[in-house]
N, C-alpha and C positions, 0 to 999 in steps of 0.2 A: 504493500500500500504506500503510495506516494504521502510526502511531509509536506506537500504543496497542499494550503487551506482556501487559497486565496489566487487565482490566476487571471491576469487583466490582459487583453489582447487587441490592441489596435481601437482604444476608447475614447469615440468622441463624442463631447453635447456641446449640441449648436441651439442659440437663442435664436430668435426673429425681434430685435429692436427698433420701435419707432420716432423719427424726428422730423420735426417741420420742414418743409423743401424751401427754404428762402434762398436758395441759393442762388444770388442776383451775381452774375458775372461782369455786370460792366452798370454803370451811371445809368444809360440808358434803357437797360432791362429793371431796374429798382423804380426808377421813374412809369414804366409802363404797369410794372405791377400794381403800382398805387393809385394810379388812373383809373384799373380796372375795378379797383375797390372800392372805388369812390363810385362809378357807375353803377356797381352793384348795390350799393346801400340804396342810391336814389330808384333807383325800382326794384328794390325789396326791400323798403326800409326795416321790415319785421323780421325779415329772414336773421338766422344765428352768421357769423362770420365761420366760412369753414375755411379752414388750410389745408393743401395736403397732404397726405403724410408719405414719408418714404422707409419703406421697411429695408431692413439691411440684414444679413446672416453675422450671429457674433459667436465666434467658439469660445466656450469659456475652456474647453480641452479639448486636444486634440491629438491622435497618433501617441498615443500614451499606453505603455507597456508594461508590466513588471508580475513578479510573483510574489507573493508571501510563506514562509514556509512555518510548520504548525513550531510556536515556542519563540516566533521573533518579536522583537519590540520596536516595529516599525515606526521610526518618527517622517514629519512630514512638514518642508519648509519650505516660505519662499513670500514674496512680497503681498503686500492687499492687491485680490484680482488673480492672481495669480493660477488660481481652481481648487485650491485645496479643499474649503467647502463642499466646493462640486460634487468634485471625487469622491467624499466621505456621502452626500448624500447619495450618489450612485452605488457607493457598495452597500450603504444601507437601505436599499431599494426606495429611497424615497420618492425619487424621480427615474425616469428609466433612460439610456443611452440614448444618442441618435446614432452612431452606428458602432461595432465595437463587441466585445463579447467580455461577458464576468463571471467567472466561475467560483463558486462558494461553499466549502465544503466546512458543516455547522452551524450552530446557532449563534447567532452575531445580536449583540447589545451596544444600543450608540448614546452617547451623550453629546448630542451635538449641539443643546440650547438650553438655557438656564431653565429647568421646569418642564421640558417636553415631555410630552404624556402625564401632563401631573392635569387636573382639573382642578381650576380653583376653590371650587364651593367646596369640597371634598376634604377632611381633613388627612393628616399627616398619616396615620395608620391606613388611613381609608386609599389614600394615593399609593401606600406601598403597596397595598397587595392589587390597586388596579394597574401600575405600571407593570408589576414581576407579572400581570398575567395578557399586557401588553406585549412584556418579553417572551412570553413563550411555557411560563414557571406553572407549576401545578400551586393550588392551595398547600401543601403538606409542604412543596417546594420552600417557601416564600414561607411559611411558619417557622423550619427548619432555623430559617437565618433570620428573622424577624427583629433579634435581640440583637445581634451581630451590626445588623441593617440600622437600629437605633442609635447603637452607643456608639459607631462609627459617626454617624452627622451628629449627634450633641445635640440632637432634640427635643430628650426623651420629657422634660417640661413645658413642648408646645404640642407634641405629637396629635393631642385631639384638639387641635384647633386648626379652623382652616387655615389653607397653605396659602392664600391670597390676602393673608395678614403677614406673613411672611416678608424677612427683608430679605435679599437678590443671595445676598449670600447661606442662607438657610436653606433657600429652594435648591442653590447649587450642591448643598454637604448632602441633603437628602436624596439628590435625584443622581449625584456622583455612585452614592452609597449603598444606594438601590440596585446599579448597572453593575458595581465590581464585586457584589455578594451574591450573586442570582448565578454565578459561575457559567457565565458564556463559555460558550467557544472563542468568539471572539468579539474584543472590544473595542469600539471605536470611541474615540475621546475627542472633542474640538474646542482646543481651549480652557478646559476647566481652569486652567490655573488664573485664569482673567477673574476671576472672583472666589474672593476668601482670604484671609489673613494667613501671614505666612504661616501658622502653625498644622495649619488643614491643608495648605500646597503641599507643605514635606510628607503630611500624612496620604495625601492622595500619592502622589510619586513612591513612598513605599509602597502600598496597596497596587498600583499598576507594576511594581517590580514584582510583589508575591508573585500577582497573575502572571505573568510571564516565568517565572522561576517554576510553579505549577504545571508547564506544560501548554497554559492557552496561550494564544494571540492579541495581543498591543498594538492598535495603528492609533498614533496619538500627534496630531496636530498642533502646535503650539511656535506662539514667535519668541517664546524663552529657551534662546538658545543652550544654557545653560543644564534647564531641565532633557531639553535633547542628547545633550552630549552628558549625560548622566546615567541617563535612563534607557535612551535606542541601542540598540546592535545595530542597526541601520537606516536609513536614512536616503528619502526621496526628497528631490530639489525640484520643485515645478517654477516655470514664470511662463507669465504670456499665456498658460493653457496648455505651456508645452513640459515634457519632462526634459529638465538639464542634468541632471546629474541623477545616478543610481547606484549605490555603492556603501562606504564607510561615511560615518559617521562626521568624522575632522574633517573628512577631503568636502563633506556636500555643505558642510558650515563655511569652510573656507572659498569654498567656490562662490556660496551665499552674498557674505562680506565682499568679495569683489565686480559679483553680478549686480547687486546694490550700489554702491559704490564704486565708480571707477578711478581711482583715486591712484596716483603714481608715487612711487618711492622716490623719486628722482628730488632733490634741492627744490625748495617753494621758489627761488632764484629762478629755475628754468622751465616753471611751470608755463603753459602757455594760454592757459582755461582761468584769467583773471580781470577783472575788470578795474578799472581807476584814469587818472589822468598821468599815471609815471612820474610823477614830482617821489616819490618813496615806493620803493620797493621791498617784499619783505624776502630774504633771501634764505634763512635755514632758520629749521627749531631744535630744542632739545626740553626735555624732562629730569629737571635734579628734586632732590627728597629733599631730607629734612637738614642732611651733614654736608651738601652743595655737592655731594655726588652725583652723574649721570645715571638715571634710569629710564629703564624701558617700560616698565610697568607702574599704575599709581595703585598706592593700594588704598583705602577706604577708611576714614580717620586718619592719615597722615600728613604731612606737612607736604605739597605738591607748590613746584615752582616751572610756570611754562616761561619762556623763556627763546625771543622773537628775536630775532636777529634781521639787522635790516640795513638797505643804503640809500642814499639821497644826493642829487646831485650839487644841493646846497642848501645850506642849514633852513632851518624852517621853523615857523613860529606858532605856538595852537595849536597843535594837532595832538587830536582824539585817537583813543585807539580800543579797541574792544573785541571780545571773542564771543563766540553763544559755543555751548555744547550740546551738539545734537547725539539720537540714537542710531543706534545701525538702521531705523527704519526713513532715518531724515526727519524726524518728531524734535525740536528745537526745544531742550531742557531746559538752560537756562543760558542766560548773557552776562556775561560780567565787563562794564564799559566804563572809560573814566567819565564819561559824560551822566553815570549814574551814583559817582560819588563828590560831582560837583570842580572837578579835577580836569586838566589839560597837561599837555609839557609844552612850555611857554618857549623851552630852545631846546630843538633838533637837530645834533650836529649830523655829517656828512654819513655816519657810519657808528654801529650801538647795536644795540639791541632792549628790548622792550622786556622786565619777567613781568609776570600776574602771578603775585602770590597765593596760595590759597592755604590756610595755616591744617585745618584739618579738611581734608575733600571729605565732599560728603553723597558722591555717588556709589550706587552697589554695584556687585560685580557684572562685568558683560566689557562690550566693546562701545568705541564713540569715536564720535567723529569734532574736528575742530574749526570751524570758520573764523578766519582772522579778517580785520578789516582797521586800515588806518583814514583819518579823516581830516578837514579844516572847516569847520562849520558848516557840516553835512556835504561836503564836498568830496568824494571819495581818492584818497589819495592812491589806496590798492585792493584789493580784497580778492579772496580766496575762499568757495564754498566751502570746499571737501580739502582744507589744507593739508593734515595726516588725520590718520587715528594713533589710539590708543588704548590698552586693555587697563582695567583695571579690578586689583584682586583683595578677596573681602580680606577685613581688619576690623578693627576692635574703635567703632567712632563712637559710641555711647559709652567707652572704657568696662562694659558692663558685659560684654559677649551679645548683646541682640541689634541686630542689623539697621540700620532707616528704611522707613516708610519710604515707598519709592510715589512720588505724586507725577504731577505734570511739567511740574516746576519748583523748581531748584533753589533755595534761598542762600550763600553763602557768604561766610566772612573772607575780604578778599581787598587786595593793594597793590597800588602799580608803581614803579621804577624805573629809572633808564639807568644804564650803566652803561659807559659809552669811553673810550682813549681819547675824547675830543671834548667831555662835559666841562663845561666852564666849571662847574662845582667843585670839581675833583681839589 
């Protein structure tokens, strides 16, 4: 008997999207369009304005291949858009191919939405035993683990109350907790980790390793790279609808990182993807810690000093300087500018460099990216999207071992300097 659970062969689904046909190619053709609508009001003043619409074919996947084998812990990444979704609702039959073949050997349980299958008027007990028999579960089934099923979500003081009183994260421990106890075959996960506090992420990521150490199947989608490369044996790379990469785990992250980013190693000096007026150019960076040594790595509560190196071709007065740090998904954390602590450098000699100190960072672990941009009252002197990245690895910022709330944005304590062989100060 083959190990193969899971077999995808040549899978595609194609939408039909529609948009308004305005498309006026010349002065002349816009002008007649609006003539004609003006004519049409005046004899049918009552008529609705109709437009046309024009339908288009959009693959959300396409020529997409692969296999699963029974005991893998398939992770699955790649940017918004990209079909991951897609794909998880087509192996959970939610929606069906348009052309393409799925083979499925087993009983498959999916978490693909905070509370799917749960009905809200229904309380907490009441939705477990309707979801385990949505899954496929017998009563006896679904009693067996009923206590298992409770003490995992930490519900057991709302359980007979409706789950439509429920906050996002309740509905998510309960309907997680529901899918990994009911012992699939196999399990599809989309995101869980997007809601719930970290102590119920760790607990869900144990719980999909049991399952997999058991013998089931793990396809679990998630933009935490981190819990990927933790948790997966392997790892699909989708973009566009297409599959990029099928393989190890590091190779489909790292390919990730660069399909996202295209970002060059080469000197910020000889980048050539920059915009400004060239009065200041920023020419190389570096990363020192706390002892002014070089690092390549920041780690999380330490003392991080970025560190801008730049030239000009004659001194300069005013100028702002400021960085944002973004996510690998290009989601902009936060900005640290002198124009936001009320600050300039009133003289810019010929050649320096810029640090931004940052006394404890307070980002958790993953990757980032750096936009640097120098300025004269909003004037751009040079800037740099995707300057470099940078990893950075957990540390002790609460001095207490429990990590930062990871928000949207970023508050942190932070100071600029120029150090320059030409500073009149010296």
């Amino acid at each position: 008997m083959t190990d193969t659970v899971v077999k995808v062969t040549d899978l595609g689904k194609r939408y039909l999207i529609g948009h308004r046909d305005h498309a006026d190619h010349t002065f002349r053709e816009y002008l007649s369009r609006k003539a004609r609508g003006v004519v049409r009001r005046i004899r049918h003043p009552l008529s609705q304005k109709r437009t046309q619409m024009v339908l288009e074919d959009f693959w959300a996947l396409r020529h997409v291949a692969f296999e699963i084998k029974r005991g893998d812990c398939l992770g699955i990444i790649g940017r918004n858009g990209a079909g991951k979704s897609t794909l998880l609702k087509l192996l959970s039959r939610i929606t069906e191919p348009t052309e393409g073949r799925i083979v499925i050997k087993g009983c498959v349980a999916s978490l693909l939405e905070v509370g799917t299958g749960f009905h809200p008027e229904l309380t907490g007990r009441e939705n477990i035993y309707l979801n385990g028999a949505i899954l496929g579960m017998s009563k006896i089934e679904i009693r067996k683990k009923f206590d298992e099923i409770v003490d995992f979500a930490e519900i057991e003081k709302f359980l007979d109350t409706s789950v439509k009183r429920y906050s996002s994260g309740m509905y998510v421990r309960l309907a997680f907790s529901v899918a990994a106890h009911l012992e699939p075959e196999i399990l599809l996960v989309d995101e869980v980790l997007a809601v719930g506090d970290a102590k119920f992420q760790r607990k869900c990521l144990g719980k999909m390793e049991n399952v997999a150490e058991q013998g089931r199947t793990v396809v679990f989608v998630s933009h935490n790279l981190n819990a990927i490369r933790n948790l997966c044996s392997r790892c699909l790379l989708l973009g566009a609808g297409k599959l990029l990469h099928n393989g190890a785990v590091q190779t489909c992250i790292h390919e990730y990182i660069n399909s996202n980013i295209d970002y060059s190693k080469a000197t910020l000096g000889s980048r050539s993807d920059r915009t400004g007026n060239g009065l200041l150019k920023f020419t190389d960076y570096k990363l020192t810690g706390a002892n002014g040594n070089t690092i390549k790595t920041a780690i999380c509560g330490e003392r991080l000093n970025i560190h801008l190196s730049y030239s000009c071709k004659t001194t300069l007065k005013d100028v702002h300087v400021g960085i944002a740090i973004r996510s690998i998904d290009g989601s902009r954390l936060s900005s640290l500018a002198t124009s936001l602590i009320n600050k300039s450098f009133r003289e810019v000699p010929p050649e320096g460099e810029f640090i931004i100190e940052i006394p404890r960072f307070p980002f958790n672990v993953g990757v980032y990216f750096i936009l640097v941009d120098a300025n004269i009252n909003g004037t751009i002197l040079d800037r740099l999207d995707y300057a470099f990245r940078f990893d950075v690895e957990e540390g002790p910022f609460y001095r207490n071992g429990k990590l930062p709330t990871l928000t949207n944005q970023f508050l942190v304590d932070f100071n600029f300097s120029l150090n320059s062989p030409a500073d009149p100060q010296r």
